[in-house]
C-alpha positions in Angstrom: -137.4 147.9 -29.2 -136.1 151.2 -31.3 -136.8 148.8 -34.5 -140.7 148.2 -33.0 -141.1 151.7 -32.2 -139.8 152.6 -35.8 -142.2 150.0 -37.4 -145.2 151.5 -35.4 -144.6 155.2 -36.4 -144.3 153.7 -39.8 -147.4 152.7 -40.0 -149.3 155.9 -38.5 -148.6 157.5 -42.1 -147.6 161.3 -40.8 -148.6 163.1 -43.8 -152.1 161.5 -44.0 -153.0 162.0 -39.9 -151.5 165.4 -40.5 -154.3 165.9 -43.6 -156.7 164.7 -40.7 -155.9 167.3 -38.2 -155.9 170.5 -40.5 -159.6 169.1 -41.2 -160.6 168.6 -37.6 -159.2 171.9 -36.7 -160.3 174.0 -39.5 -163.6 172.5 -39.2 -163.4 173.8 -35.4 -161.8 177.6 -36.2 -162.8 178.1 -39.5 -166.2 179.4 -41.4 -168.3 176.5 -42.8 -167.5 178.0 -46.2 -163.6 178.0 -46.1 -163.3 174.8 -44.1 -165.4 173.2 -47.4 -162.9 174.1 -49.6 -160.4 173.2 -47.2 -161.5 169.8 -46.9 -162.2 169.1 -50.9 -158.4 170.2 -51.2 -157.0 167.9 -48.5 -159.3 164.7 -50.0 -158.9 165.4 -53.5 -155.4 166.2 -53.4 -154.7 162.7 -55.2 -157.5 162.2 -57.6 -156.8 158.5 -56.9 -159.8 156.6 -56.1 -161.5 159.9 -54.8 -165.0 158.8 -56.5 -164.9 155.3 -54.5 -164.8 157.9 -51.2 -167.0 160.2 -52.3 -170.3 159.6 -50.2 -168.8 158.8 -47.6 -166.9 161.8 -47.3 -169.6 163.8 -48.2 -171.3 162.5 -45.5 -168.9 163.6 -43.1 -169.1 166.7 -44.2 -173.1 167.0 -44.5 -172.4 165.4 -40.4 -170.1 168.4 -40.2 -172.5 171.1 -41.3 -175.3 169.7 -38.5 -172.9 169.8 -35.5 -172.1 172.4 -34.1 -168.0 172.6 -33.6 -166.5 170.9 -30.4 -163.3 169.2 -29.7 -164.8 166.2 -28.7 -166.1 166.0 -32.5 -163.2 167.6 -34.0 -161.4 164.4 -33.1 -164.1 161.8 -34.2 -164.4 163.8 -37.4 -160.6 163.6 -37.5 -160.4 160.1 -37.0 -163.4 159.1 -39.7 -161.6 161.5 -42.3 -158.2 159.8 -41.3 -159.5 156.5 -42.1 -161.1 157.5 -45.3 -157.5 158.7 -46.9 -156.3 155.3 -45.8 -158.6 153.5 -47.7 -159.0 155.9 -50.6 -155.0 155.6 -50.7 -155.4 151.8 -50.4 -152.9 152.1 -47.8 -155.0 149.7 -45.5 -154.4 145.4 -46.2 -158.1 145.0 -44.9 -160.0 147.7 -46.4 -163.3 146.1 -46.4 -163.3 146.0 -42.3 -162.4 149.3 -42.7 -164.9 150.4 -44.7 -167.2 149.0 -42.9 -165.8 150.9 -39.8 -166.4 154.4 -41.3 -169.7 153.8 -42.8 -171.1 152.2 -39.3 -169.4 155.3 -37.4 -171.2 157.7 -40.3 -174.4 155.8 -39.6 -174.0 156.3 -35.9 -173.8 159.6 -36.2 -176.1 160.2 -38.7 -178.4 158.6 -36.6 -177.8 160.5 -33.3 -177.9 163.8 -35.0 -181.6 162.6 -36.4 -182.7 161.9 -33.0 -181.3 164.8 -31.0 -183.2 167.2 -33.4 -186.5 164.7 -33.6 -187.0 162.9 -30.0 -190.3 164.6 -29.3 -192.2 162.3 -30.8 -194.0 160.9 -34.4 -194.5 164.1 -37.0 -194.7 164.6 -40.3 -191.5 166.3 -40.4 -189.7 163.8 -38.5 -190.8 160.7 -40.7 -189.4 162.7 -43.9 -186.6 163.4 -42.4 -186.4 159.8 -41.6 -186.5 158.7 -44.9 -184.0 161.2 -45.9 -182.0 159.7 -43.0 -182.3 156.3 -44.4 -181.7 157.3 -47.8 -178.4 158.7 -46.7 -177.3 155.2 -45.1 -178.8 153.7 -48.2 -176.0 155.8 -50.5 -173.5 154.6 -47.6 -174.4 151.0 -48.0 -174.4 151.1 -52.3 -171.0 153.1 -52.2 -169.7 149.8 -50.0 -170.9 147.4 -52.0 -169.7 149.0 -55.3 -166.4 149.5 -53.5 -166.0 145.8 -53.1 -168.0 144.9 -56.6 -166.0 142.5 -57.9 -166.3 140.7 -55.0 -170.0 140.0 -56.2 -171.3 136.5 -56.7 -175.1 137.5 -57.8 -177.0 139.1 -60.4 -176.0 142.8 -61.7 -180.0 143.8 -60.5 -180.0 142.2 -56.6 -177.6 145.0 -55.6 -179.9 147.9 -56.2 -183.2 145.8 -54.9 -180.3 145.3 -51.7 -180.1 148.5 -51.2 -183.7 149.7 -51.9 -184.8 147.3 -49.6 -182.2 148.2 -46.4 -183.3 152.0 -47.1 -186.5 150.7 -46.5 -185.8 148.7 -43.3 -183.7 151.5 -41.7 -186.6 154.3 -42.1 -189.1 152.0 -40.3 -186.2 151.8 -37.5 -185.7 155.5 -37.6 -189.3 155.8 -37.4 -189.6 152.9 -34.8 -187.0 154.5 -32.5 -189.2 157.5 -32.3 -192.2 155.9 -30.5 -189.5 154.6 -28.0 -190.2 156.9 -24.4 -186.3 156.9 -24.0 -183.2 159.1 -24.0 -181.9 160.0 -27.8 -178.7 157.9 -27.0 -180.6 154.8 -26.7 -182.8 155.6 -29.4 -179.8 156.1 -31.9 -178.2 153.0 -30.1 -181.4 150.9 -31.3 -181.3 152.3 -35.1 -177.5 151.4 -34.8 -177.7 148.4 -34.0 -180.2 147.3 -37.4 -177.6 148.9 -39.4 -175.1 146.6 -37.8 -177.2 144.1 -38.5 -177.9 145.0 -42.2 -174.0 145.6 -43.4 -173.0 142.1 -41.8 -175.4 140.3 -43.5 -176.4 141.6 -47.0 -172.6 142.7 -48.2 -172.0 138.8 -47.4 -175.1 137.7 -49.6 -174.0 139.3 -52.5 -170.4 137.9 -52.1 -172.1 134.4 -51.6 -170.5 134.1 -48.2 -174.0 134.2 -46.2 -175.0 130.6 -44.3 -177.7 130.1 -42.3 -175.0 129.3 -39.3 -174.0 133.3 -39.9 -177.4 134.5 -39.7 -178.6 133.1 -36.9 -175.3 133.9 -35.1 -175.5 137.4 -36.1 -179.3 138.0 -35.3 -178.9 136.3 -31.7 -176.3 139.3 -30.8 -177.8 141.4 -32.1 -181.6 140.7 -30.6 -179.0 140.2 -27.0 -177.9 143.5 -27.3 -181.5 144.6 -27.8 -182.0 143.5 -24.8 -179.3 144.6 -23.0 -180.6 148.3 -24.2 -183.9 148.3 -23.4 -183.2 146.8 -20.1 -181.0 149.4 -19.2 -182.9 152.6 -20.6 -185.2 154.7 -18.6 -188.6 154.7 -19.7 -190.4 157.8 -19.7 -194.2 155.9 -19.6 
């Protein structure tokens, strides 16, 4: 048991959680300004691999600069930033997954923030912040590819149409969501769930690992889920 429990601290990595909650609590305490240079220190400490990081953590810090502060947040912001120094450190054995975890949780986010501020309906405002929305998950989506690049089976060109083309699909599900008479959460739940959809499926086409057997498997859940949402929401007709 003492040899298990030693083992599992191990693996916690002290120094990086630590890292995570001077962020989460200077981001809570601290003006915008100071926690900034706060958080460049604490990520760029070790230039190691802090390009392959870099949208993503400068996502969670555009995220941090449209919240306001809260504990609740502190610790998801905590936890996001956490598992970005594991990765960056390539401290992780499966660091695609994990990848994948912080850039759907980013998404998430980015996506509840857009429809907290824009639920009142279709504007012009809100469709260009849409795209800009969309754009963002675009960066998140070519900074996961590139991160895994070698891993690439296809043509140097079919990455950036990839990624063109999923911008594309997430700002007509941005701008979808907002013609939906229901609560933001569902609305950001719907928009999550096509950029679920999208980083399953067209990371695994450029690796070659895509079969028809995963599509179909992968659209069914999602399109249940769907369901499941809609079904539950309460329409405001």
């Amino acid at each position: 048991m003492a040899e298990r429990l030693k083992s599992i601290l191990k693996r916690i990595h002290w120094y990086l959680a630590l890292k995570a909650a001077v962020f989460a609590i200077a981001w809570v305490w601290l003006p915008f300004w100071l926690f900034f240079l706060i958080s460049l220190y604490l990520y760029a400490e070790r230039l190691f691999h802090s390009r392959s990081l870099a949208v993503p953590f400068s996502t969670l810090l555009l995220l941090c600069y449209i919240q306001s502060p809260s504990a609740p947040f502190a610790i998801i912001f905590g936890g996001v930033f956490y598992f970005i120094l594991l990765i960056k450190n390539l401290i992780l054995i499966d660091r695609r997954s994990a990848y994948e975890l912080v850039v759907l949780t980013l998404t998430f986010l980015l996506a509840r923030d857009f429809y907290a501020a824009w639920n009142g309906g279709v504007t012009g405002a809100a469709v260009a912040y849409a795209f800009l929305a969309a754009a963002v998950f675009g960066f998140l989506a070519r900074s996961f590819i590139r991160f895994f690049k070698n891993d690439i089976t296809v043509s140097v060109g079919v990455p950036r149409t990839a990624v063109t083309l999923m911008v594309l699909l997430m700002w007509q599900a941005f701008i979808a969501g907002l013609f939906l008479p229901v609560d933001f959460t569902y609305q950001t739940v719907m928009v999550f769930l096509v950029a679920v959809l999208l980083i399953d499926l067209v990371p695994q086409h450029l690796t070659g690992n895509i079969t028809r057997a995963k599509v179909f498997t992968a659209a069914s859940v999602i399109f249940t889920l769907f369901v499941v949402v809609l079904g539950s929401a309460r329409w405001g007709l």
